[in-house]
N, C-alpha and C positions, 0 to 999 in steps of 0.2 A: 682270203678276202670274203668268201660268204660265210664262215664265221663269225667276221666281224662285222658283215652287213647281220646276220640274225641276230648279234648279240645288242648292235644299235636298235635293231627293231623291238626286240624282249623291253630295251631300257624306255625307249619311246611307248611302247604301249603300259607298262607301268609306270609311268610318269601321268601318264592319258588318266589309267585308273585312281593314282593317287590324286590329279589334279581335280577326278570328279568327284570322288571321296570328300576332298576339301570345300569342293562350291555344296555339295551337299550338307556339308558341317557346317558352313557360311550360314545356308539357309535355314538349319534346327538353331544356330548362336542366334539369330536376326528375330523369328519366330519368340524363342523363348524371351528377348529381351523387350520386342512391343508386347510379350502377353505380362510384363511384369515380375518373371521370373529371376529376375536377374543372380542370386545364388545359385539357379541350375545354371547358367549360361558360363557361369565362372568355374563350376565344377566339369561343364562339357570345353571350355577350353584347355582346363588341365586335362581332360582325353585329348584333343587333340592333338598337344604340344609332345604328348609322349610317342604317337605314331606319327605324326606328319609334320610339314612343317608350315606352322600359320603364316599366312599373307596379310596384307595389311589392311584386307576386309574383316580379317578374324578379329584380329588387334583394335578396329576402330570400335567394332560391333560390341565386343568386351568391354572399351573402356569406356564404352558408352551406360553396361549393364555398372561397372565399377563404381561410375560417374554418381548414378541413380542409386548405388548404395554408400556413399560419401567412403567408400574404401579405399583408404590412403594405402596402406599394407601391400593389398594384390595391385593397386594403380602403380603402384613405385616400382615394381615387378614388372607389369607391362613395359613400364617408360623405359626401363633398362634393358629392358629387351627388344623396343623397338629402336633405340643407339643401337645395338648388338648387330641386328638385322638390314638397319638403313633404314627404314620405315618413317621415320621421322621428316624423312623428304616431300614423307605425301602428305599434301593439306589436310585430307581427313584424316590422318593419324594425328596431327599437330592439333588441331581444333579441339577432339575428343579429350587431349589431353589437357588443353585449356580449361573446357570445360570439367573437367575432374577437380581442378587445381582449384578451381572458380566457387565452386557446389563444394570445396574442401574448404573454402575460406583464408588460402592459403596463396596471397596476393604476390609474394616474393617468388613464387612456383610459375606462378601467371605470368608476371613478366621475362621470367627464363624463358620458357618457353615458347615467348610470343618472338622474342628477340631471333630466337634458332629460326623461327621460318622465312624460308627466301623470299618469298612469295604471299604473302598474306591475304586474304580477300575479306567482303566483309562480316562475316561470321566472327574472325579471327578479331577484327576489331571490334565488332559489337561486344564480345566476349572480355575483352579485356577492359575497355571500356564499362563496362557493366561492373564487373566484378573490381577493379579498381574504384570508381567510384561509392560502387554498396561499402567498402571493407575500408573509407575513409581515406587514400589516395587522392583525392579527386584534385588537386593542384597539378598530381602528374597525370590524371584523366585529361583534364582539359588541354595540358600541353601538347597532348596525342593528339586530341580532338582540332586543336587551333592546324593543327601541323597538316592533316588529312584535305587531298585535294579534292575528294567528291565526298559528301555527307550527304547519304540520301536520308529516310526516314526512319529506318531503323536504327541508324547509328544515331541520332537522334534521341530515340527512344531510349536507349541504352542508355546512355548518358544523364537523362533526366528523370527516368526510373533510378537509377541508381544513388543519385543526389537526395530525392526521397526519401529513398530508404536507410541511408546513412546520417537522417538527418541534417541535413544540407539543402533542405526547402527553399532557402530564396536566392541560389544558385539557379535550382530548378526550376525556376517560377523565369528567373531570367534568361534560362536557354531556351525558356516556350516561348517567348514572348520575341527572341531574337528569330528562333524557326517560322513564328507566323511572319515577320519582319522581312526574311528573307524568303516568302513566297515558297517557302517547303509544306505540301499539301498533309497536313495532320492527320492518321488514322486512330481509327479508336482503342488505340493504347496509347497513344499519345491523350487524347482525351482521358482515360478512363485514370492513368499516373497522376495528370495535374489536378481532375476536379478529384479523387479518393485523398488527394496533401492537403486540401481548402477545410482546415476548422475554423469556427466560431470567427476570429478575428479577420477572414478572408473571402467571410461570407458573398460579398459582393461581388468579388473578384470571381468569387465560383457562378455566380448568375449569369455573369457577364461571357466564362465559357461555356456555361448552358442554352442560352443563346447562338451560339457559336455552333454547338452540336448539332443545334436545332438547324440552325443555314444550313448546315453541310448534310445532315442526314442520316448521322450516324448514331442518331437517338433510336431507331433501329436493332444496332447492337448490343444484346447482353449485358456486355461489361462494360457499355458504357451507362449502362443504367443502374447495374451493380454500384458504381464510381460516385454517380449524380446522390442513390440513397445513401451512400458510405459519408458523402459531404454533407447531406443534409443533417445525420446525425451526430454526426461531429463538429455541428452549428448548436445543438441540441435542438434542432427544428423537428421534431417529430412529425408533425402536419403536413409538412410540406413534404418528409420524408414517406410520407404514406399516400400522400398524391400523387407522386412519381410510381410509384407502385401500380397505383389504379389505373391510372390513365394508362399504362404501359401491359396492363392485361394482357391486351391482345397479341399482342409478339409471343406470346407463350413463356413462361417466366420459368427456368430451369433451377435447380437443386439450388446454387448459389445466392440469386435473388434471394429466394427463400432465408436460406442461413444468414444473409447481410440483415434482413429486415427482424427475423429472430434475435442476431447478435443485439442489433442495434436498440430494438424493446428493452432486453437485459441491461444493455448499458445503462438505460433512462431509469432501470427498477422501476420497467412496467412491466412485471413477470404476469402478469394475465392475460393481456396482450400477443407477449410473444408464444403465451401457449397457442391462444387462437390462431394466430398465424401456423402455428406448427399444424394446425389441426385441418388448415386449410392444405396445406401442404400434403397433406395425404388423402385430403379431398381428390387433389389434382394428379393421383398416383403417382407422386416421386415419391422416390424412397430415400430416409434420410440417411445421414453421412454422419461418419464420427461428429463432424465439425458442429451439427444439428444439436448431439445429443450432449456432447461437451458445454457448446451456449446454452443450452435448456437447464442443464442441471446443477450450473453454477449460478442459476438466479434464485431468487427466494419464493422459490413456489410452496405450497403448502404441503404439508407433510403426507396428505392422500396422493395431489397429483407426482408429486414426489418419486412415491413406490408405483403410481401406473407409470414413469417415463420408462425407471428401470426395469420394469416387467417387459416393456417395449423392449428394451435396450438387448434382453436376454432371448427375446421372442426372435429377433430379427439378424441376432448371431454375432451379437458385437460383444460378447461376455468377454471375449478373449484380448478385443482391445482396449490396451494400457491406458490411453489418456483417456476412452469414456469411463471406465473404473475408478479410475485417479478423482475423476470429476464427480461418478457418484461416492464416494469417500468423502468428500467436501461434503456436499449435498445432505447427506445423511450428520454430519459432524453439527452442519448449521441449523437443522432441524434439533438436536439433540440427542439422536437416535446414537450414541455410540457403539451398542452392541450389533446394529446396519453395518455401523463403519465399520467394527474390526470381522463381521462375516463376510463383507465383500472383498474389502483385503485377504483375506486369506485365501478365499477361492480364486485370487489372481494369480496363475501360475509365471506369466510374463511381466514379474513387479522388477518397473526400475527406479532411478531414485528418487524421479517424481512422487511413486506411489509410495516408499517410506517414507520420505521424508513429508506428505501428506499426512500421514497415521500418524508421526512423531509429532505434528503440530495440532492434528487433532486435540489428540491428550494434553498435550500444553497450553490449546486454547480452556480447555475445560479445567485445570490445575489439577489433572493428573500425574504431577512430575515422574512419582515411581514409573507410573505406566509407560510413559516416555522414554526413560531410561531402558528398561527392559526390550521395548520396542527397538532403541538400538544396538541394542545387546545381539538380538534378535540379526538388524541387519548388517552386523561384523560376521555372524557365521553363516549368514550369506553369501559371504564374499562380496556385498556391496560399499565401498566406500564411501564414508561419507562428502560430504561437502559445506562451504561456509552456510548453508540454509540450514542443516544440520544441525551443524553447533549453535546457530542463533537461536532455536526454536527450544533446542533444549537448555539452554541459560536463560532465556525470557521464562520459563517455569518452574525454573529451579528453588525447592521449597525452603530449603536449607544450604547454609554455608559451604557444606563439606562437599555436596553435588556439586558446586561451583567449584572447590578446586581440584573433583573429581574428574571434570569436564576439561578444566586449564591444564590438566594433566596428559588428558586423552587429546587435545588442542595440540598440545607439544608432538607428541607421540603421531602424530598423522604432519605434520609439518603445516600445522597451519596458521603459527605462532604469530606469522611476519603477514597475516591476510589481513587486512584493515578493517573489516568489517567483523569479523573473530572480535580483536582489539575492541570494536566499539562494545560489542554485547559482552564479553567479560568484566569491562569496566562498568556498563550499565550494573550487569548481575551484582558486581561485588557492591556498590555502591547500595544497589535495594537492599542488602545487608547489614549494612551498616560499617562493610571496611574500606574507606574509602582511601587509606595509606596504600590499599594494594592496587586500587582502582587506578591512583595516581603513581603507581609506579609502572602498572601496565603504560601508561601516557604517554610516561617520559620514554620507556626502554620501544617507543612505533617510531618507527625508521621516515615512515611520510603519516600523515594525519589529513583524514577528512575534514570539510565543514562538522559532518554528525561528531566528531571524536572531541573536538574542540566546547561544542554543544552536551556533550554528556558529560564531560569532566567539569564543565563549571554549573550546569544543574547540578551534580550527584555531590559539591560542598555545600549548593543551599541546600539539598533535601539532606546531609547529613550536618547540618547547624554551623556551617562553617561557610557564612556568605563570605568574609573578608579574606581568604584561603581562593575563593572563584573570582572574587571582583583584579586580586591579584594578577589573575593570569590573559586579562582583556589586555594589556600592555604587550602582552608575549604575542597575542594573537594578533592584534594589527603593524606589529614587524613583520608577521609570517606573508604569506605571499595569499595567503585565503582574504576573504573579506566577512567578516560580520553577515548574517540574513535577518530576515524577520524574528524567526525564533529565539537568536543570539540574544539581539538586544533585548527578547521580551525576558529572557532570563533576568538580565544584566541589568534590569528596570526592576525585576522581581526582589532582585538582591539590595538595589539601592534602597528600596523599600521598605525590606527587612530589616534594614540597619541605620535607615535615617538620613542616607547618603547623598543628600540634596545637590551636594556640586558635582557628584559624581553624575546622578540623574538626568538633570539640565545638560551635562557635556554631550549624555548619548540622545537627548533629545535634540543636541546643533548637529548630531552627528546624524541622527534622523534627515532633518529638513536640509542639510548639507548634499545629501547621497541620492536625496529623491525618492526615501521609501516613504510611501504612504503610511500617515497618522492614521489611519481606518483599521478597523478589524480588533485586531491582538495586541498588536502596536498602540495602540488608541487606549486601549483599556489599561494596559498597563503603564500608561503616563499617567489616566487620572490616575488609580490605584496608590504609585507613586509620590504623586505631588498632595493626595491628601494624609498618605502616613508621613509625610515631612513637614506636614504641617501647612499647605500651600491652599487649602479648599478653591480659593480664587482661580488659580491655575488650572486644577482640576477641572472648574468649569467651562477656563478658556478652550481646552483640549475637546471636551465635551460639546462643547457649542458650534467648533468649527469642523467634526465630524460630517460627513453627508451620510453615510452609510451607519447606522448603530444597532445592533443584535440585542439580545436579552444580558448580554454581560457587560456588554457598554452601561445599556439602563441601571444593572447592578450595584456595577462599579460605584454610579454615580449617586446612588440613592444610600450605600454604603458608606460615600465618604461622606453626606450629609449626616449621618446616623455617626460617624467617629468625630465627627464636631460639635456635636449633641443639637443640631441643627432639625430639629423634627418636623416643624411644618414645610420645612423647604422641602423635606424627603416627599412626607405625603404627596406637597403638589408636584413633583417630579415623578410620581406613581401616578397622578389622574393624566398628567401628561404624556404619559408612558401609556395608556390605557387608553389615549385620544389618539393615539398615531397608529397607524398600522404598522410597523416597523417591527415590533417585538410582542408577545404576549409574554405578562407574569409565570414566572414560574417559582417552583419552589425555595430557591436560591431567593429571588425576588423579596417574598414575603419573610423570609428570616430577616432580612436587610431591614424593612420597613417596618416589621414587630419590635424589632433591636433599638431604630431607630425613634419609635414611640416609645417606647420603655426608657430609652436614656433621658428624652423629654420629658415624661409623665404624661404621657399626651392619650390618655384613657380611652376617651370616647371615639379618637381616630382609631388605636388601638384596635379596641373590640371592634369595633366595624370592621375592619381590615379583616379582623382574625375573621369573622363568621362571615364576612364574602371568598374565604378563600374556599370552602365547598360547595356552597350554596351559588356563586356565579363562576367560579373555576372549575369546579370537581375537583378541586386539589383538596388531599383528606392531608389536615394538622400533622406533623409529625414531631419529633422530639424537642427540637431546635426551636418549634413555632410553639408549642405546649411554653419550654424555658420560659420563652421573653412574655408570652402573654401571661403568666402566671408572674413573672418578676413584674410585670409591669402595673399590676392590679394587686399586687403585695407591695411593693411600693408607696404605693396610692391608700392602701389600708382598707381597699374592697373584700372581703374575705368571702362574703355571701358572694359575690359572681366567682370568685376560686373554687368555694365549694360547689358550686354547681358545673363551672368546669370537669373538676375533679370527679363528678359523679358520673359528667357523661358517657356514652357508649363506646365514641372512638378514642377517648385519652389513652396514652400511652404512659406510665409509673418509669421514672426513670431518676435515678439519685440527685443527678443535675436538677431537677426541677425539684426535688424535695429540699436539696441544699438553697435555691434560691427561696424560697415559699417559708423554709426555718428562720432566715435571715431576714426574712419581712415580718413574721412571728414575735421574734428579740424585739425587732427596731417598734413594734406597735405594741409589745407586752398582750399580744393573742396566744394564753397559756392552752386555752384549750385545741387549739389547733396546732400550735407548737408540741405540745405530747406528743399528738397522734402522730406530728411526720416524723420527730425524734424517732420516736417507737418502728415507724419503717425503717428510718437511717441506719438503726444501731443492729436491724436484720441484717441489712448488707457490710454496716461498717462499724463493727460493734469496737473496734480498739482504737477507733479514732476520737479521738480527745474533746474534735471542736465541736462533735454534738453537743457533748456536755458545755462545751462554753457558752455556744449561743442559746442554749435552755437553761444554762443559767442567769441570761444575758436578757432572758425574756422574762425571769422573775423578779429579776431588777427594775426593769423598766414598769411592771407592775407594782412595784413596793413593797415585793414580799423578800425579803432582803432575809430571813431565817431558812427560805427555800432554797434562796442563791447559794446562799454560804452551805448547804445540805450538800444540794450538786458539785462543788465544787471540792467538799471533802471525800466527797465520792469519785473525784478523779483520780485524788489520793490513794483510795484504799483499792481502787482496781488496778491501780499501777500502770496506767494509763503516759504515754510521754507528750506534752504539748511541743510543738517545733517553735523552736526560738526564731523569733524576728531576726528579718538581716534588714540591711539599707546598704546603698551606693555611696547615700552620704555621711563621712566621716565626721 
């Protein structure tokens, strides 16, 4: 018997030890996981599991470090182990795991789990609630939610945060609005969820909770002031976003304010601004945050402050974090600095695929393809694989054919054949090439199709001269279950266009005013566009005229299709009118239009005015396109003395196109001596083409030297020169 009392005592006092052993392991798991540790917390529960046996303090503690590192792997471990153990029974084991499932993204996991608990409380539903509604659930959110007998404010919150962010804004807008309804007192995450969802179109609706915060008090709060500036920017109200700022000094404005009102400068692309603010920011000794250095160096600051952010960047010891590196790799790409980009890439020992697949687009913004390629050469023997941003970056720079179906190969090979946005950029690439049979086989062999897929295959037969091959496939598309957007039709207006397809045109313009997309914009331009290559100039106008909104390419449009109906005072006074409104200023698109359009006219003296206000009150400097028409338009005309003085000037630019037109005004006026001199350039650049000789022979005719003509023309002869035989359409 006292045997067996010592041996009870022996087993009772190591039980005592091991049980202190354990609250002491509790207390290093608890430690390591609030200090952020959470890798040591998972490598000290595997010590512990192998001497002791964890209780459902260790387990919750862990999955909570688990949780915090989205690790499905050791979470699925835990969970199996607390079935094994029974653990599961206790609310904080259940929760933790929710939360796991939740922070995993992993909604099917969420409701298991939620289901196994006897006893739920409201953690358990906030959690699920939340996480079902973020991850697009929310039909079965709200059935939870309708079902629940008390709803205090955080479940609440849950719910309407999570509609938010799943995009489901006027869900959200209407559980606030039912919470204020039902006398549930709003705290400031309630607050801070509804006014951070209020852009531009809700502006008032967000005053009207501004207001509100204002009663309550809770203007006070951080992050509800954080929320108030995140809405005001998102209005694009800057001013007002900068008064909420000031006026709230006094609360003392912590690291976040900061980064909102930073973020927010950038977004507006007022990078001077957001510097100053930053500057203030360290006026006020905070110190900034990845998030600071990230928004700072994705805006377009100049290429000095540039190199001071990241000398900060490296001063303050953030060398080693990924996304600020990723962000000065941009940074430096956007300035131009490539040899920046690829030394900071390189000294990033923690590159993920953000940071390749930044480099790889680098080089491709700049059409470095080789470099590109190499660069993922580079990150296969990394062992990082790629992704559809990947492949898209390196077919948008693909310099050559064979890169493309080097890429369509490498595409196969990683399984990303059947990825729909692969599909689009392969078809785009091949199409930039010229083969657009493979582009249109890719089309057919995609199992589901984007809007974009639909949009690149009938661009990529007008850019490769096959509009009635794209107009074909408009029939396919509105069977399909997609709809037509802006871009579509502006194609499918493009192509009518191009080939004259007037009832085709008018169908997508009833199809227009039928659907309710606005004639504005892109739409607009390419009706007139349209209806003046069909011949319609009238129509063009009507479109033109009932426009509210018009840009520089509307005006274009319109001054263009006056110039193709050889309409040229209308053009001009559609240019003073154009230059009476504030709406658009001329640009150089503009003045081709309207030299074109003089020149069809003969219309000299608007002409030249035109041309010599275009440096003199634009600062627009002549370019090739403007030299052509004001030299055809003044050869024409039979001015040769304002050609040659043209010609003499300091900024003309010598281009065959304008010598070809200038020799063709030479023939038609028999100006032999200025007909020499440009032959004599022509036959520099284009000595075996025939037609020099015609139209210098063409000019010695029209002068009556009919033994010079007949000279030149035997001299086609004897250089063995070939003229191109005339075709016609009509037989």
């Amino acid at each position: 018997m006292k045997a067996f009392t010592r041996t009870l005592t022996i087993a009772t006092e190591i039980a005592k030890t091991q049980q202190k052993r354990l609250v002491d392991f509790n207390l290093q798991l608890a430690r390591l996981t609030r200090s952020g540790l959470y890798n040591d917390a998972l490598r000290l529960f595997a010590q512990i599991q192998r001497h002791l046996r964890p209780d459902h303090y260790s387990l919750s503690t862990t999955l909570a470090a688990c949780a915090s590192l989205r690790d499905v792997k050791f979470g699925n471990q835990l969970h199996a182990y607390a079935s094994k153990a029974g653990f599961k029974a206790y609310t904080q084991v259940a929760n933790t795991l929710l939360s796991l499932y939740a922070k995993s993204q992993d909604v099917v996991s969420v409701k298991w789990v939620f289901g196994e608990i006897e006893y739920p409380d409201v953690y358990s539903y906030t959690t699920l609630l939340s996480a079902s509604a973020k991850m697009g659930c929310v039909d079965f959110a709200l059935e939870v939610f309708d079902k629940m007998r008390e709803r205090d404010v955080t479940v609440w919150n849950a719910m309407i945060t999570g509609c938010m962010e799943s995009g489901n804004a006027e869900i959200g807008f209407s559980l606030f609005r039912d919470m204020l309804k039902y006398g549930v007192r709003c705290d400031h995450y309630s607050f801070a969820s509804v006014l951070s969802s209020c852009y531009w179109e809700l502006a008032d609706y967000g005053r009207q909770v501004q207001s509100l915060v204002i009663k309550t008090g809770l203007l006070l709060r951080n992050s509800v002031v954080n929320a108030l500036i995140t809405m005001y920017f998102h209005s694009e109200n800057v001013e007002d976003a900068f008064l909420v700022f000031e006026e709230t000094v006094d609360l003392g404005h912590n690291h976040i304010t900061y980064n909102v009102m930073i973020d927010g400068f950038v977004t507006m692309n007022r990078a001077h601004e957001a510097f100053q603010m930053f500057q203030k920011m360290l006026e006020g000794s905070l110190r900034p945050t990845e998030y600071t250095f990230t928004s700072l160096m994705s805006s377009r600051l100049f290429t000095r402050v540039g190199y001071q952010i990241h000398a900060l960047v490296v001063k303050m010891g953030f060398e080693a974090c990924t996304s600020v590196i990723n962000a000065a790799i941009v940074m430096y790409s956007s300035c131009g600095d490539l040899h920046a980009a690829r030394m900071v890439f390189d000294r990033l020992e923690g590159k993920d695929h953000v940071s390749w697949n930044t480099m790889i687009s680098t080089y491709c913004q700049w059409n470095f393809g080789r470099s590109a390629i190499s660069a993922y050469q580079e990150m296969q023997r990394a062992d990082i694989e790629p992704d559809e941003f990947t492949f898209g970056s390196l077919l948008a720079s693909s310099e050559l054919i064979e890169y493309v179906n080097m890429i369509q190969a490498l595409v196969f090979k990683n399984g990303f054949h059947s990825n729909i946005h692969v599909s689009n950029a392969l078809m785009s690439a091949y199409s930039k090439h010229g083969n657009i049979d493979q582009a249109y086989r890719i089309f057919c062999s995609m199992v589901s199709r984007s809007m974009i897929s639909w949009n690149t295959i009938i661009s990529a037969f007008l850019l490769n001269r096959q509009p009635i091959e794209g107009l074909e496939l408009v029939p396919q598309l509105l069977m399909s279950e997609l709809r037509p957007n802006d871009y579509t039709l502006t194609i499918i207006l493009s192509i009518c266009a191009r080939i004259s397809a007037l009832i085709h045109g008018k169908q997508v313009h009833g199809y227009i005013l039928r659907f309710g997309f606005t004639s504005e914009g892109s739409l607009g331009n390419a009706l007139i566009t349209m209806y003046s290559k069909c011949g319609h100039l009238d129509w063009s106008l009507r479109v033109f005229n009932k426009m509210n909104e018009r840009d520089v390419i509307t005006w274009n449009a319109m001054i263009s299709a006056y110039a193709q109906h050889g309409q040229g005072k209308e053009a001009v006074h559609c240019l003073k009118t154009m230059q009476g409104s504030s709406e658009a200023k001329p640009d150089r698109a503009t003045f081709t239009a309207i030299l074109s359009a003089c020149s069809r006219a003969g219309l000299v003296e608007n002409g030249t005015g035109i041309f010599n206000s275009m440096e003199n009150d634009f600062g627009i400097s002549p370019g090739i396109d403007h030299f052509s028409c004001v030299i055809d338009l003044l050869g024409r005309s039979g001015h040769f003395d304002k050609v040659e003085r043209i010609i003499n000037s300091e900024n003309f630019e010598a281009h065959p196109n304008i010598w070809w037109s200038l020799l063709s005004a030479c023939a038609a006026h028999g100006n032999l001596k200025l007909g020499r001199l440009v032959a004599k350039f022509l036959l520099e650049v284009e000595k075996d083409n025939p037609s020099v000789y015609v139209l210098l022979s063409n000019a010695y005719a029209s002068d009556g030297q009919w033994e010079e003509a007949a000279k030149i023309r035997q001299l086609i002869d004897n250089i063995q020169v070939m003229k191109q035989p005339g075709c016609s359409w009509i037989s």
